[in-house]
Biotite code that builds the C-alpha atoms (Angstrom):
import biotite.structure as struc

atoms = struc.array([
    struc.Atom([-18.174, -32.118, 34.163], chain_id="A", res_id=1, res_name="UNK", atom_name="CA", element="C"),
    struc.Atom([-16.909, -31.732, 30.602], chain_id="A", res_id=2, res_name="UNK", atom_name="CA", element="C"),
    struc.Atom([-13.276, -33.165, 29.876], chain_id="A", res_id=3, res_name="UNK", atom_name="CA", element="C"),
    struc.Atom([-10.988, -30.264, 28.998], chain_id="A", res_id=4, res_name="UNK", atom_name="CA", element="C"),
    struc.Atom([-10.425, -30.181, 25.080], chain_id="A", res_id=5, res_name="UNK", atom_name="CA", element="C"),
    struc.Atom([-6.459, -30.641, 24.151], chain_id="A", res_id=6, res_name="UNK", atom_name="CA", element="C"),
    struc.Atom([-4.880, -27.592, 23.115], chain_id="A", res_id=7, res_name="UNK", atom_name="CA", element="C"),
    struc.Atom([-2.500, -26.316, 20.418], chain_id="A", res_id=8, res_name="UNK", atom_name="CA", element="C"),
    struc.Atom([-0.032, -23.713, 22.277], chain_id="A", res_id=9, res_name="UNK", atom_name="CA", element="C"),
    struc.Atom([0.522, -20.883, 20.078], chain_id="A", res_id=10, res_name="UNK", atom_name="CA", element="C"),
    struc.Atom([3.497, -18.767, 20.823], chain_id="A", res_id=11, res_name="UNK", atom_name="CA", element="C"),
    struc.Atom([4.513, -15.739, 19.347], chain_id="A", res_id=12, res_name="UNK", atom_name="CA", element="C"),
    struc.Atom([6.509, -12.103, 19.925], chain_id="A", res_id=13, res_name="UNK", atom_name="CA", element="C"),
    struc.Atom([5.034, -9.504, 17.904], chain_id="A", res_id=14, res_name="UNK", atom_name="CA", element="C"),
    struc.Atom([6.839, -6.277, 17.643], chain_id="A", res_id=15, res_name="UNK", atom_name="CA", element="C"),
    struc.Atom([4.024, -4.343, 15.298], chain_id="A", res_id=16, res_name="UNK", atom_name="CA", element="C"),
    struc.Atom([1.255, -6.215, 15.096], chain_id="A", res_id=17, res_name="UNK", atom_name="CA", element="C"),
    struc.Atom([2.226, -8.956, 11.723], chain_id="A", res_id=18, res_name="UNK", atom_name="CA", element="C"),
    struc.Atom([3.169, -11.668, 13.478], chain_id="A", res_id=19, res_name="UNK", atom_name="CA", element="C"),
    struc.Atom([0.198, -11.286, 16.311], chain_id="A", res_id=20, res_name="UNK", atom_name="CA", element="C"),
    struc.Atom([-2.345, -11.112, 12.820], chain_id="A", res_id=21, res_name="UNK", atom_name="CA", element="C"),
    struc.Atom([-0.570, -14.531, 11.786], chain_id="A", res_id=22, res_name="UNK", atom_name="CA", element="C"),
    struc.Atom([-1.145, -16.025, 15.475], chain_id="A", res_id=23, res_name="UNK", atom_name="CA", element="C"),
    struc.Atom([-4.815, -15.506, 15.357], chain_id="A", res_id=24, res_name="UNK", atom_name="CA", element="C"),
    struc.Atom([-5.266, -16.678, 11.745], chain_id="A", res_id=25, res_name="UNK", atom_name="CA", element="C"),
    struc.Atom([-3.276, -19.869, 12.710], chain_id="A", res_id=26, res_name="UNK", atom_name="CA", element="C"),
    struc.Atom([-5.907, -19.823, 16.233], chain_id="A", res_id=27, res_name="UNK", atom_name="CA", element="C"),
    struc.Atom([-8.450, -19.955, 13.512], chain_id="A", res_id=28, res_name="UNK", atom_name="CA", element="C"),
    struc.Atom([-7.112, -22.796, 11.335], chain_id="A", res_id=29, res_name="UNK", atom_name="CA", element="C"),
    struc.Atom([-6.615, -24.678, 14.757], chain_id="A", res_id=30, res_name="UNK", atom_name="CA", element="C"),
    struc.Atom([-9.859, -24.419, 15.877], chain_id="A", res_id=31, res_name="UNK", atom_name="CA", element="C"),
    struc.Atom([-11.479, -25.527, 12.733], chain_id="A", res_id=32, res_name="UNK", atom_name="CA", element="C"),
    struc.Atom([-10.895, -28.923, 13.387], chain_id="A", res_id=33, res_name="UNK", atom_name="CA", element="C"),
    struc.Atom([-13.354, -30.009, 15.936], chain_id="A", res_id=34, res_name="UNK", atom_name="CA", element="C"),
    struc.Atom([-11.668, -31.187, 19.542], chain_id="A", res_id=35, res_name="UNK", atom_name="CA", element="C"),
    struc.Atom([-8.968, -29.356, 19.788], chain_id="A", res_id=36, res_name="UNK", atom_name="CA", element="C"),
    struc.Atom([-8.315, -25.767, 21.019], chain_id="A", res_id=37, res_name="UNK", atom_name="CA", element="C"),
    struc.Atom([-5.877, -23.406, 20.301], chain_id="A", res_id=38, res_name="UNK", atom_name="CA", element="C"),
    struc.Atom([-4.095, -21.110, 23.179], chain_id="A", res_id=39, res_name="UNK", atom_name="CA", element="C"),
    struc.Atom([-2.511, -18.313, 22.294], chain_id="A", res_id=40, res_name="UNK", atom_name="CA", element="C"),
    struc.Atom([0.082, -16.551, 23.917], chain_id="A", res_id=41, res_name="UNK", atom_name="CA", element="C"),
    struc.Atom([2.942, -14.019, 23.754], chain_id="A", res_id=42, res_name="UNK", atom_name="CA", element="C"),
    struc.Atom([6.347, -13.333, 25.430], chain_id="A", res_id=43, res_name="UNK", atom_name="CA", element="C"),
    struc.Atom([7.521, -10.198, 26.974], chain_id="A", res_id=44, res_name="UNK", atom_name="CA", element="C"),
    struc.Atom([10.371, -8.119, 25.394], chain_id="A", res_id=45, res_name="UNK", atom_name="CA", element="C"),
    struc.Atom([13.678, -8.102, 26.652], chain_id="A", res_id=46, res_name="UNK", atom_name="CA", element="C"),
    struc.Atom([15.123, -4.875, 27.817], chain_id="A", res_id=47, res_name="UNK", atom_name="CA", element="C"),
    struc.Atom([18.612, -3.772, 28.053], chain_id="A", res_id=48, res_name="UNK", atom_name="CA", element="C"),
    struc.Atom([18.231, -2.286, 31.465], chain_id="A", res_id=49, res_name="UNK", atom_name="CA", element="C"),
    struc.Atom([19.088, -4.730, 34.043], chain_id="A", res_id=50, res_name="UNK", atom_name="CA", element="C"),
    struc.Atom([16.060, -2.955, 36.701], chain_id="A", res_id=51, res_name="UNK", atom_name="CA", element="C"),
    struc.Atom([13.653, -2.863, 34.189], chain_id="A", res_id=52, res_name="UNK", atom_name="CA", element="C"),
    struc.Atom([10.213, -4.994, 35.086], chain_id="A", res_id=53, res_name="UNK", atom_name="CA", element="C"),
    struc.Atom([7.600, -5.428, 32.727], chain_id="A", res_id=54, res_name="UNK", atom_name="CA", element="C"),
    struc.Atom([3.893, -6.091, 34.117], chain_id="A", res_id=55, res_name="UNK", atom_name="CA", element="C"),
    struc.Atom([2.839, -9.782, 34.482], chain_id="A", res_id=56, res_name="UNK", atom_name="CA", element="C"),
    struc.Atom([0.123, -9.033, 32.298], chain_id="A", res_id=57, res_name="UNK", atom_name="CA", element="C"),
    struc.Atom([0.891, -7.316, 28.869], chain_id="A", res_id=58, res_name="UNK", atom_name="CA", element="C"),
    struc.Atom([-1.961, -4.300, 28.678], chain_id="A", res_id=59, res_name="UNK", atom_name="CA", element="C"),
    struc.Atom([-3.259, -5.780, 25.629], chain_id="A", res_id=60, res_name="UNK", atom_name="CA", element="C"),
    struc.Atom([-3.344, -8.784, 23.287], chain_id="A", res_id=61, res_name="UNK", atom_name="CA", element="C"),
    struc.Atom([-2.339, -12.098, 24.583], chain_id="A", res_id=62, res_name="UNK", atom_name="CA", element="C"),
    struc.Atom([-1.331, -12.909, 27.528], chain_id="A", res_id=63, res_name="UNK", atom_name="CA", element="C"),
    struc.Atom([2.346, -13.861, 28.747], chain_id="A", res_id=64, res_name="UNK", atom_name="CA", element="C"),
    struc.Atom([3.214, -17.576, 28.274], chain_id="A", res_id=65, res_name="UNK", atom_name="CA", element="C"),
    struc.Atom([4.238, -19.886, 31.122], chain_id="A", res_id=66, res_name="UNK", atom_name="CA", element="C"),
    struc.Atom([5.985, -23.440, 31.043], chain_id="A", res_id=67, res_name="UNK", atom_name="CA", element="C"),
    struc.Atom([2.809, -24.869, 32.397], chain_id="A", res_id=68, res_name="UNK", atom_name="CA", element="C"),
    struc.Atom([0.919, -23.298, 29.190], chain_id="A", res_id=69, res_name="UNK", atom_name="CA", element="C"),
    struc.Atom([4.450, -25.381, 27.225], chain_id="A", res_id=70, res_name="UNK", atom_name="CA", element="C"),
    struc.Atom([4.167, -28.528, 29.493], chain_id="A", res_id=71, res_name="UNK", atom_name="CA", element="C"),
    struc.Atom([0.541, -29.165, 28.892], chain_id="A", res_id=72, res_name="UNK", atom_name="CA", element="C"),
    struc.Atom([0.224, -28.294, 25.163], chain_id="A", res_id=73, res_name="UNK", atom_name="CA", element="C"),
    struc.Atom([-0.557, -31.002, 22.618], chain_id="A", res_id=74, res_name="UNK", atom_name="CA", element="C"),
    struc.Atom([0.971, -29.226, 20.030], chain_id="A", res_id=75, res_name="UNK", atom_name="CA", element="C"),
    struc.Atom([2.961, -25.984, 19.180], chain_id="A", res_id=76, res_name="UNK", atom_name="CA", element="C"),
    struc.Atom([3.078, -23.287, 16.601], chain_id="A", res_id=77, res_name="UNK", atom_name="CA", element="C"),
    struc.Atom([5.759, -20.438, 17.403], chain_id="A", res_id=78, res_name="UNK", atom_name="CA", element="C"),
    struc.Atom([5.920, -17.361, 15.607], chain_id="A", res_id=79, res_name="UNK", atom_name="CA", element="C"),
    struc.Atom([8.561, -14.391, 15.675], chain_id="A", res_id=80, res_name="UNK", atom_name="CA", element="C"),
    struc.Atom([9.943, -11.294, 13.016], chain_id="A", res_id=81, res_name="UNK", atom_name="CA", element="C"),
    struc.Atom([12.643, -11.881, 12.008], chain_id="A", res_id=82, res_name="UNK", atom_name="CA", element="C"),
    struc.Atom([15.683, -10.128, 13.432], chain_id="A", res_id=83, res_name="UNK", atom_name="CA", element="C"),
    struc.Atom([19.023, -10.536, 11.247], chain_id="A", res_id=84, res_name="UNK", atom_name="CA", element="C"),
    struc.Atom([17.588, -13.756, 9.806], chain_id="A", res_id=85, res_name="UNK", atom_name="CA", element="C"),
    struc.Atom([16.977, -15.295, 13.443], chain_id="A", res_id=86, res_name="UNK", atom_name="CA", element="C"),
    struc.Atom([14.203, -15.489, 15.579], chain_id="A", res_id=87, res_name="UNK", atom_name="CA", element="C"),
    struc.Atom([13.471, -12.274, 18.126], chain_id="A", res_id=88, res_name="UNK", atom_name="CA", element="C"),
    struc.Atom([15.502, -12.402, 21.451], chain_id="A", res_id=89, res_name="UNK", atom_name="CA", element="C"),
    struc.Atom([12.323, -12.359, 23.513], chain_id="A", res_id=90, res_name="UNK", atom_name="CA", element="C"),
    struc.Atom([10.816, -15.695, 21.690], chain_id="A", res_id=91, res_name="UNK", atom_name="CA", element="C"),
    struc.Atom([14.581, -16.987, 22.249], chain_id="A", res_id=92, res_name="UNK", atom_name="CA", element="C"),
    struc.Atom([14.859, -15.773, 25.979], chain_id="A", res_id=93, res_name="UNK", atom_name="CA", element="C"),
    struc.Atom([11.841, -18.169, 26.201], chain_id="A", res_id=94, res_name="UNK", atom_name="CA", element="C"),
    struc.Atom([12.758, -20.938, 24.872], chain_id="A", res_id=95, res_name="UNK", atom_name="CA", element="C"),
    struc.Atom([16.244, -20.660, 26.086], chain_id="A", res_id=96, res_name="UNK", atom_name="CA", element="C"),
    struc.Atom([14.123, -21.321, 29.628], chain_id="A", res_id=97, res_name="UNK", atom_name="CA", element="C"),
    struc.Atom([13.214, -24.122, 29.156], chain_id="A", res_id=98, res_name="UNK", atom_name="CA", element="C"),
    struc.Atom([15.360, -26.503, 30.229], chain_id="A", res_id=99, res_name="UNK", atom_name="CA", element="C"),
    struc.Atom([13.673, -28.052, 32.514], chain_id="A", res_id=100, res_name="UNK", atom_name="CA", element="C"),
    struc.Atom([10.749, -29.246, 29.935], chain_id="A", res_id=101, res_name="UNK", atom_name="CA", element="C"),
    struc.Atom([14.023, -30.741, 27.981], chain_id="A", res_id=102, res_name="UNK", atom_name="CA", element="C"),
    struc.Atom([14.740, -32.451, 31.000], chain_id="A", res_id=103, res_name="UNK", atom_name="CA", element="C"),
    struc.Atom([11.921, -34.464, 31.370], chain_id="A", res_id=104, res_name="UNK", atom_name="CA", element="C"),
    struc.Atom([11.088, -34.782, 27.824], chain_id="A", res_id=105, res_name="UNK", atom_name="CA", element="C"),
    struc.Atom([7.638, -32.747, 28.054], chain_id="A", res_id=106, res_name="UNK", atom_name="CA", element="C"),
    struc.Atom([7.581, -32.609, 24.773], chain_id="A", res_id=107, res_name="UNK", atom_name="CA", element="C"),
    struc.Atom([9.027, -35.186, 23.050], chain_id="A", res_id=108, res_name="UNK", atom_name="CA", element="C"),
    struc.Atom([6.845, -36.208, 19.856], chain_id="A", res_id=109, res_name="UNK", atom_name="CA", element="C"),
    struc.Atom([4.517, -33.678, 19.913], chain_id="A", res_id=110, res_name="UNK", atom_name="CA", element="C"),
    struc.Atom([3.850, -32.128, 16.623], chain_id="A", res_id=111, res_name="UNK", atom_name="CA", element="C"),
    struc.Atom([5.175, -28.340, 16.035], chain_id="A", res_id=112, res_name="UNK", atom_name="CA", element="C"),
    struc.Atom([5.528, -25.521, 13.534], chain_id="A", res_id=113, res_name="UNK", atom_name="CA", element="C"),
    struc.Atom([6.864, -22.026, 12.806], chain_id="A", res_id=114, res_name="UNK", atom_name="CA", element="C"),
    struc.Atom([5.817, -18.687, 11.189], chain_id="A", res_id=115, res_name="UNK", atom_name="CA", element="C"),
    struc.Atom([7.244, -15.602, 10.956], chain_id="A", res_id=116, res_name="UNK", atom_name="CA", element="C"),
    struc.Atom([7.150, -11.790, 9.350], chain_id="A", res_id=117, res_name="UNK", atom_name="CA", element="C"),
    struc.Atom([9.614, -9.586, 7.485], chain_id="A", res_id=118, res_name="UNK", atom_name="CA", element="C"),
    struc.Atom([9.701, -6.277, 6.387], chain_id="A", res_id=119, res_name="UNK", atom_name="CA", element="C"),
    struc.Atom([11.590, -7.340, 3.068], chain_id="A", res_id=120, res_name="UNK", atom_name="CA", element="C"),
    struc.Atom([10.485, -10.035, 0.368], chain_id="A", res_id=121, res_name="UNK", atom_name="CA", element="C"),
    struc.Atom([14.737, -11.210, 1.225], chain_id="A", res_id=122, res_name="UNK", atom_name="CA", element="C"),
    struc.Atom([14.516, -10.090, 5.011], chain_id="A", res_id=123, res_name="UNK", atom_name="CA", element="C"),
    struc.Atom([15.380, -13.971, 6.042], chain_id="A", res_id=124, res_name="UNK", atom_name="CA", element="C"),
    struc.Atom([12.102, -15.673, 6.387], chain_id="A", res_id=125, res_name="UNK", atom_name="CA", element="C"),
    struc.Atom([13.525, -19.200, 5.678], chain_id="A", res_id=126, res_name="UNK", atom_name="CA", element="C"),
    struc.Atom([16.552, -18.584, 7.837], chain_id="A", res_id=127, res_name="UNK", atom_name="CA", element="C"),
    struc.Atom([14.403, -17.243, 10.834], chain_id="A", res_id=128, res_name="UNK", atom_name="CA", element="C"),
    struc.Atom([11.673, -20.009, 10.597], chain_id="A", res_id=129, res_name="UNK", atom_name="CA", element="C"),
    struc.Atom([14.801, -22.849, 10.246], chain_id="A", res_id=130, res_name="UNK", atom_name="CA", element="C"),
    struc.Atom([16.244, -21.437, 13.706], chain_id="A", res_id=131, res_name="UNK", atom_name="CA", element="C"),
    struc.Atom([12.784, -21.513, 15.251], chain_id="A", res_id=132, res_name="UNK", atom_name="CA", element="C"),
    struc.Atom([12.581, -25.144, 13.741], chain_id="A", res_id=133, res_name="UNK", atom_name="CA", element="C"),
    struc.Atom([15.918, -26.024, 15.577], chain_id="A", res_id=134, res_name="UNK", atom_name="CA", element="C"),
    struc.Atom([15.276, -25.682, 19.120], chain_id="A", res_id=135, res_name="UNK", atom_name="CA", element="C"),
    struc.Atom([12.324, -27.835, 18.924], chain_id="A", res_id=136, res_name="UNK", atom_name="CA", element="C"),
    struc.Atom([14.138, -30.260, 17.228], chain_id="A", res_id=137, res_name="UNK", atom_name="CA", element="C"),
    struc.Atom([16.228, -30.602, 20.418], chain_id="A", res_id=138, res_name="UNK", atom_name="CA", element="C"),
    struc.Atom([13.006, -31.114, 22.681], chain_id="A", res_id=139, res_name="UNK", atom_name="CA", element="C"),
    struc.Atom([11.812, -33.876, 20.265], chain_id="A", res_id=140, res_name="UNK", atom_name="CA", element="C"),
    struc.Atom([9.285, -32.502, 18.588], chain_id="A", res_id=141, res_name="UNK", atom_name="CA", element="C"),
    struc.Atom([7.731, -33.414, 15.429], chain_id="A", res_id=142, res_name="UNK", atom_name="CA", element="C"),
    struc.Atom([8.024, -30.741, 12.464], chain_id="A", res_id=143, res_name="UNK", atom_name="CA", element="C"),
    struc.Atom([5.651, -29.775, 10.301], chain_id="A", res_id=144, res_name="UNK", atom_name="CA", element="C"),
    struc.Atom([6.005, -27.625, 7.436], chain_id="A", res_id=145, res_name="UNK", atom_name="CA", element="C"),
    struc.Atom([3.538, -26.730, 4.475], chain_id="A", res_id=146, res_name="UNK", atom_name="CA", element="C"),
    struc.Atom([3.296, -29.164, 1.606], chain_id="A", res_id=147, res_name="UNK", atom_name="CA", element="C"),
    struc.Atom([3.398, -28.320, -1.770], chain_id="A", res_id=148, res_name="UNK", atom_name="CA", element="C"),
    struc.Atom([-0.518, -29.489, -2.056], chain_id="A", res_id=149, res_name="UNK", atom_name="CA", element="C"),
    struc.Atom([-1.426, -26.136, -0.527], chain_id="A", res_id=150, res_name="UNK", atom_name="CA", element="C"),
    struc.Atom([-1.474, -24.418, -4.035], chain_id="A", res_id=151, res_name="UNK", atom_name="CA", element="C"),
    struc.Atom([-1.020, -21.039, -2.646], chain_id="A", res_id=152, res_name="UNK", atom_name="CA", element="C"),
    struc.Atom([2.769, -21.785, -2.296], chain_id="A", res_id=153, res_name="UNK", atom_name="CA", element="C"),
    struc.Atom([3.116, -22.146, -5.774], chain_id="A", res_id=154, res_name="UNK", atom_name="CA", element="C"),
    struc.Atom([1.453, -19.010, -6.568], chain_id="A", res_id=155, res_name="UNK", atom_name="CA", element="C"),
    struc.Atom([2.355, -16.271, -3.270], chain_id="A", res_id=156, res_name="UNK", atom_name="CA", element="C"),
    struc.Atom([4.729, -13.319, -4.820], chain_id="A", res_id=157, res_name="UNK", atom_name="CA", element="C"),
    struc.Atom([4.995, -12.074, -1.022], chain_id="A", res_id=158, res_name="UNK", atom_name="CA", element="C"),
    struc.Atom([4.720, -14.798, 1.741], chain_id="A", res_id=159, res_name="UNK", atom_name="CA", element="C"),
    struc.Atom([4.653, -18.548, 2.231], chain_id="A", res_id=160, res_name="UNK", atom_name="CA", element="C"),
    struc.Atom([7.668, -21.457, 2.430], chain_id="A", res_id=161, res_name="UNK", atom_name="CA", element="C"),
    struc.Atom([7.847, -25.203, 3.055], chain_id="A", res_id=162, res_name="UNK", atom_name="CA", element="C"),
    struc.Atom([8.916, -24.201, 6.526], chain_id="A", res_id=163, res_name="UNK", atom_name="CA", element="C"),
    struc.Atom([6.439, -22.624, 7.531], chain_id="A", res_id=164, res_name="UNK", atom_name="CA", element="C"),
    struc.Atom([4.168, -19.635, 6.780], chain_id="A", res_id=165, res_name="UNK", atom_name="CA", element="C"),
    struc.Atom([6.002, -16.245, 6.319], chain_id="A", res_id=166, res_name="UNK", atom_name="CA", element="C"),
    struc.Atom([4.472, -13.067, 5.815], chain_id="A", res_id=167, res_name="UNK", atom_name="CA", element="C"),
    struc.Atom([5.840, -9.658, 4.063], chain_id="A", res_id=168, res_name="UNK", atom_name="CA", element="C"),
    struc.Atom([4.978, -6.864, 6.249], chain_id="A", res_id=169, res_name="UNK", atom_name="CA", element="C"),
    struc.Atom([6.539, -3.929, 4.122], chain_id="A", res_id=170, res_name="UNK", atom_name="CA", element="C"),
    struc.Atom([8.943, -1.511, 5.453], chain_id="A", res_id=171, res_name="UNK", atom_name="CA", element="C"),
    struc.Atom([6.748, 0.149, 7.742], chain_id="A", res_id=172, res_name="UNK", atom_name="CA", element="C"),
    struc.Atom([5.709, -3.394, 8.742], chain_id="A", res_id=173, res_name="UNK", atom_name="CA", element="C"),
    struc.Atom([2.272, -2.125, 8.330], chain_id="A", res_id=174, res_name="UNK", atom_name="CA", element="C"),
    struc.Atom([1.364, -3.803, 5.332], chain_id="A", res_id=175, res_name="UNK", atom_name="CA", element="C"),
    struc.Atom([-1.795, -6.589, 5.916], chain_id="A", res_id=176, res_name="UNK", atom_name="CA", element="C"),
    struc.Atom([-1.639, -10.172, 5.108], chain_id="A", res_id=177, res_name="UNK", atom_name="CA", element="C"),
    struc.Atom([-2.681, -11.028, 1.736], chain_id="A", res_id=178, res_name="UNK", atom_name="CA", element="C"),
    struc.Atom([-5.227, -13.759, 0.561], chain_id="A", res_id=179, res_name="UNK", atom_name="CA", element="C"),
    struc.Atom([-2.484, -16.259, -0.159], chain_id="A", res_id=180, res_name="UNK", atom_name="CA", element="C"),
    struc.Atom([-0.969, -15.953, 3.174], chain_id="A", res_id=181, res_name="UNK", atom_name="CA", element="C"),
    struc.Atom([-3.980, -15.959, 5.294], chain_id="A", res_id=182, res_name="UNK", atom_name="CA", element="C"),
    struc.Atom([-5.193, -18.750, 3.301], chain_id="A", res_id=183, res_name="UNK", atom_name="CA", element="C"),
    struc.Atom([-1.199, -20.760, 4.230], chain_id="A", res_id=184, res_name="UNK", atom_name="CA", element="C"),
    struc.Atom([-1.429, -19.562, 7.642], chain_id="A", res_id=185, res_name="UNK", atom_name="CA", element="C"),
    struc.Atom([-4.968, -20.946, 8.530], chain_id="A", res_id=186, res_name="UNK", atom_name="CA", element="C"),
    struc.Atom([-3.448, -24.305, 6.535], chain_id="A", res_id=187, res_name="UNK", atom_name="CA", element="C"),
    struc.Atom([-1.112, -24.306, 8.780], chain_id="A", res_id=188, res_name="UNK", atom_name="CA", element="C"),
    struc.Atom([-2.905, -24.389, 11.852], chain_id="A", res_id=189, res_name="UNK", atom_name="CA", element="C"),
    struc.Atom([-5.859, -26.885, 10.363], chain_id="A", res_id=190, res_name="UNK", atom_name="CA", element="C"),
    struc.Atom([-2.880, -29.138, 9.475], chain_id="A", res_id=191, res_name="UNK", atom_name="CA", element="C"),
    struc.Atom([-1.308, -28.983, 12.897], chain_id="A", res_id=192, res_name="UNK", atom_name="CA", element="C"),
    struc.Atom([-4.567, -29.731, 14.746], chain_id="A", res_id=193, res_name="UNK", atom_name="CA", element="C"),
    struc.Atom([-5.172, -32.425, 12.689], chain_id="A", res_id=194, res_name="UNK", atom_name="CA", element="C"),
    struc.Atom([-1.370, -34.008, 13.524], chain_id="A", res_id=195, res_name="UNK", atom_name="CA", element="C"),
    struc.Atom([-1.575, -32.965, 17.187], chain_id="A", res_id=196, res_name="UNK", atom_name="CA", element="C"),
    struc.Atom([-4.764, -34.590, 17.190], chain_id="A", res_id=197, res_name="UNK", atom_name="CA", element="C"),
    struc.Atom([-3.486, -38.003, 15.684], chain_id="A", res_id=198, res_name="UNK", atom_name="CA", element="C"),
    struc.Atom([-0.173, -38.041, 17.241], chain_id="A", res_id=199, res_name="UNK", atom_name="CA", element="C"),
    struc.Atom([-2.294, -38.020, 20.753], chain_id="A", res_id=200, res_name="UNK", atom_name="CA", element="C"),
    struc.Atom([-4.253, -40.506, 20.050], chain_id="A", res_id=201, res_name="UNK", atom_name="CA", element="C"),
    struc.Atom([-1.250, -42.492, 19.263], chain_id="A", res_id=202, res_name="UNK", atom_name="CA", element="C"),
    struc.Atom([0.502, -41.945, 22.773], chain_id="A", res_id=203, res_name="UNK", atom_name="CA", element="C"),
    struc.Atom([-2.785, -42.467, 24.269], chain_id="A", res_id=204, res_name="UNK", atom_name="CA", element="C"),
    struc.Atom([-2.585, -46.262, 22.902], chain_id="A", res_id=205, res_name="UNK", atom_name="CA", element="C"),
    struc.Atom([0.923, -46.757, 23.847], chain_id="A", res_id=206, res_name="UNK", atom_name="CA", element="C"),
    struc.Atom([0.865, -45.560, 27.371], chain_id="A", res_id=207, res_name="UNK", atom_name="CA", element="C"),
])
C-alpha cells in the first residue's frame, strides 16, 4: 500500500472567481515539488438569515473545508478578497472555529501563507493579507511571504507584496491574472511546499 503523500491545505473564499484562479495556480506551484500534495478547499458564505442552510457540498468548485482537512495539513496557504481591508467573514467564520486546533497546538510550526484579490490597485491588499497573517500567528505557525528574489515583485504594476501574492481583479472583478502574478502566485506555492516539506522532516527527527 502506498504511504499517503503530505499535503499543503489550501483555503480560500472566492466571491467571483479571482481568488479561486489564485488557489489553483498556488495548487500548481505546490504540486511542482515532488512529494507533496496540495488540497484545496473553500468555505461557505455566511448569510444574514439566521434559518438559512447552505448544502454540505458547494454545487461547484472546491469542496467545503473541515478541521480534519486543518488538523492533518502539513502546511497552509489561505486566500480571501478583501472586504474593507480585512479578510471575508466566511474565511474568518472559519478560522474563528477553530479553537479547538489552538487548543492542542495542531498546528504549531507548520509553515503558512496568504493571498488575496481586490478590485482596486489601493483596495487593501497588504492590510487584508496582514490580518490573514495574524490569526495564524496565534496557532504558531510559520509565515512565509515572497522574497524580493522573485523579480516579478520588483516589476508587477497590478499585483504582488512581500506578504503574500495579491491580485487586481478590476472593478467588475472580472479582470484575469496577469503574467507577473501567476508567475508570484505559483512562487508562492513552490516555496511553501518546499518549507512544509523541510519543516516536516525536521519534526519527524525531533519526535
Amino acid at each position: 500500500m502506498t504511504a499517503k503523500l503530505p499535503y499543503v491545505l489550501i483555503l480560500f473564499y472566492s466571491r467571483h472567481g479571482a481568488t479561486r484562479a489564485m488557489a489553483e495556480h498556488l495548487a500548481a506551484g505546490v504540486e511542482s515539488c515532488p512529494g507533496i500534495d496540495a488540497r484545496l478547499r473553500s468555505v461557505p458564505p455566511v448569510s444574514t438569515t439566521c434559518e438559512a442552510v447552505d448544502p454540505e457540498i458547494p454545487e461547484e468548485g472546491a469542496i467545503y473545508a473541515s478541521l480534519d482537512d486543518l488538523r492533518h495539513c502539513a502546511g497552509l496557504a489561505i486566500g480571501s478578497p478583501t472586504r474593507f481591508g480585512n479578510m471575508a467573514a466566511p474565511l474568518k467564520h472559519f478560522i474563528d472555529g477553530t479553537a479547538e486546533l489552538w487548543m492542542g497546538g495542531a498546528l504549531i510550526d507548520k509553515p503558512a501563507t496568504a493571498f488575496t484579490s481586490t478590485s482596486s490597485l489601493h483596495g487593501g491588499q497588504e492590510t487584508t493579507l496582514i490580518s490573514m497573517l495574524l490569526p495564524l500567528l496565534h496557532h504558531g505557525m510559520v509565515y512565509a511571504g515572497l522574497p524580493y528574489s522573485e523579480v516579478e515583485l520588483m516589476e508587477t504594476s497590478t499585483g504582488g507584496t512581500p506578504y503574500g501574492t495579491s491580485h487586481l481583479a478590476g472593478k467588475r472583478s472580472d479582470r484575469p491574472l496577469d503574467e507577473h502574478e501567476r508567475r508570484l502566485i505559483f512562487a508562492q506555492g513552490k516555496r511553501l511546499a518546499r518549507l512544509t516539506l523541510a519543516l516536516a522532516a525536521s519534526r519527524s527527527k525531533g519526535s
